[in-house]
C-alpha positions as CSV (number, residue, x, y, z in Angstrom):
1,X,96.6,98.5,107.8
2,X,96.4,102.0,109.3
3,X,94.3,105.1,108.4
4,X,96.3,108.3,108.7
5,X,96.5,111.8,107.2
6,X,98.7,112.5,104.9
7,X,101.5,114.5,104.9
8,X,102.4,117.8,102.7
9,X,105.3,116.4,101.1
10,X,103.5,113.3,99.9
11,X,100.8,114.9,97.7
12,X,102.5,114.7,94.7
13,X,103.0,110.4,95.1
14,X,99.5,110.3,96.2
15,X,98.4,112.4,93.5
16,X,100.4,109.8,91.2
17,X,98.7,107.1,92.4
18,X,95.4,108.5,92.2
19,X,96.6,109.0,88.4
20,X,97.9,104.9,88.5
21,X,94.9,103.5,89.4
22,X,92.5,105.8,87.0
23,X,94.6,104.0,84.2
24,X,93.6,100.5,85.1
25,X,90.7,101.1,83.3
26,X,92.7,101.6,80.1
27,X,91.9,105.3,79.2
28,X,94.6,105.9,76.7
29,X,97.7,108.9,77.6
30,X,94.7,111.8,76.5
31,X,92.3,110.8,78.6
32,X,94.8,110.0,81.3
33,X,95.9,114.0,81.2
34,X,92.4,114.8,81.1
35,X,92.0,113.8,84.2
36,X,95.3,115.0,85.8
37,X,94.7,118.1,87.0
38,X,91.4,116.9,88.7
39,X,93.3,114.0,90.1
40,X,95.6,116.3,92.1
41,X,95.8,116.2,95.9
42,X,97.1,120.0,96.7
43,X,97.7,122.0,100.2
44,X,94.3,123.9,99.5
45,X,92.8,120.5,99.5
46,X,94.6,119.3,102.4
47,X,93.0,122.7,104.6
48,X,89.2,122.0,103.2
49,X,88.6,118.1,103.2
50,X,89.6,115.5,105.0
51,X,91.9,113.0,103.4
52,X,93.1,109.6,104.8
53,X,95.6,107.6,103.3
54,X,95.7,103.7,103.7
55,X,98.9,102.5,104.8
56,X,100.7,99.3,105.9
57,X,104.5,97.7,105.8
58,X,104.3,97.3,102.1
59,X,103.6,100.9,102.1
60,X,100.8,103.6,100.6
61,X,98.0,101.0,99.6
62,X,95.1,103.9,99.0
63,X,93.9,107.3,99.5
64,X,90.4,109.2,99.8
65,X,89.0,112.6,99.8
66,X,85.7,113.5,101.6
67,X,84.3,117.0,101.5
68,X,81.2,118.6,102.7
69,X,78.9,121.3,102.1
70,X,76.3,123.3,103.9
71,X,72.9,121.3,103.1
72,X,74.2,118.2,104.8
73,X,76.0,116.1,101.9
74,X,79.4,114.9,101.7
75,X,81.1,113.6,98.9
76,X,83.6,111.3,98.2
77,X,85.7,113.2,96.3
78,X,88.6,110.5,95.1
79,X,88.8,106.9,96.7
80,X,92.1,105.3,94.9
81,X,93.9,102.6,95.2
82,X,97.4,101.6,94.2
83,X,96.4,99.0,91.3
84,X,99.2,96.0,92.7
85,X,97.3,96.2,95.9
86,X,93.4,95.8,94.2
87,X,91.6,92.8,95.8
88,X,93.1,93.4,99.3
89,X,90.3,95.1,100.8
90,X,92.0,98.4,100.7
91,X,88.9,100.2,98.5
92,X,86.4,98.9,101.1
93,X,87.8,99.5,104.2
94,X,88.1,103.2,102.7
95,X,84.9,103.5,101.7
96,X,83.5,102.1,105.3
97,X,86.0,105.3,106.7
98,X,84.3,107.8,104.2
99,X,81.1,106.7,105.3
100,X,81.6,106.1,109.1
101,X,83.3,109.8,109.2
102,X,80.6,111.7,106.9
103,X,78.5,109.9,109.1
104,X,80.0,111.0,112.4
105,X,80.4,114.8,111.1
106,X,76.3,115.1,110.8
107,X,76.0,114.3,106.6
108,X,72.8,113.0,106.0
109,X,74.7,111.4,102.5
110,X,77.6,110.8,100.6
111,X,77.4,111.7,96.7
112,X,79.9,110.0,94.2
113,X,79.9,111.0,90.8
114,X,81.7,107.9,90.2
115,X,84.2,106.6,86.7
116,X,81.5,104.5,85.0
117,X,83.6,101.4,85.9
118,X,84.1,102.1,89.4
119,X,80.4,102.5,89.6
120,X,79.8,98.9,90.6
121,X,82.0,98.5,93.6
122,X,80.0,101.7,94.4
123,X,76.7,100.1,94.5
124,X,77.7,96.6,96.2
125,X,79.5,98.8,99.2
126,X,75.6,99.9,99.4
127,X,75.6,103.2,97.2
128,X,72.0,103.9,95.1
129,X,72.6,105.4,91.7
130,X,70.3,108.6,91.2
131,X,71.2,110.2,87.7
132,X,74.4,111.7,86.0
133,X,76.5,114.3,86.5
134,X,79.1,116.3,84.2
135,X,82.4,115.1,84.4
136,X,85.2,118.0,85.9
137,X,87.6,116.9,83.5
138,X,86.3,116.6,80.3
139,X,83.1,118.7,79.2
140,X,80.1,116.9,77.6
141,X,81.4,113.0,79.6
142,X,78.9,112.0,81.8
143,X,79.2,109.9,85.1
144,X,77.3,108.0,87.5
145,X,75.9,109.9,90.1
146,X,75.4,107.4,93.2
147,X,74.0,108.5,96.7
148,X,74.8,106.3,99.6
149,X,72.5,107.2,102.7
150,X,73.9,107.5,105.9
């Protein structure tokens, strides 16, 4: 498996895939277009974060989105992964790169407002839940907030 950027002309599959793996937790087709547009990998995203896409023979196995701000956070922004490849290590190995590089780029913490049934994976890869936060996709819905200190 190989970490890499990804390319312009593969946003659109990746922002698929990000949309592929949401539905494994069986949101219905509303709730799946709820989430589309926030789902999205675009060029604006690709000039602001940093994005790495897990790769190997088989092909695209994941993808991940870290950004930053100015009081020393980061935040991992998406963290997907192509659901005929879950239980392969693919979502950890991510998460150890979103750490290791938020890390390594002076963040003091990485902030996940986290889908309520992701949330666990979160917290065994060493996150600490601290509250909830308003989902970006569907006013009122309310996610885990987890903060994993680097």
């Amino acid at each position: 498996m190989i970490l890499r950027p990804p390319r312009l002309d593969e946003l659109p599959y990746l922002s698929d895939l990000c949309l592929r793996s949401k539905a494994v937790w069986d949101y219905d087709e509303a709730m799946l277009d709820a989430f589309k547009d926030e789902l999205t990998l675009t060029e604006d995203d690709l000039e602001s974060d940093v994005i790495i896409v897990a790769e190997d023979l088989r092909g695209v196995a994941g993808v991940a989105q870290l950004s930053f701000d100015e009081t020393g956070s980061s935040y991992l922004d998406k963290l997907f992964v192509e659901p005929v490849r879950l239980g392969e290590g693919t979502g950890k190995m991510l998460y150890v790169w979103a750490c290791r590089y938020a890390q390594g780029s002076g963040a003091k913490e990485m902030v996940i407002e986290a889908d309520p049934d992701a949330a666990p994976f979160y917290v065994h890869m060493g996150a600490e839940p601290t509250g909830e936060a308003e989902s970006g996709s569907i006013p009122g819905r309310l996610l885990p907030r987890l903060v994993h200190k680097l």
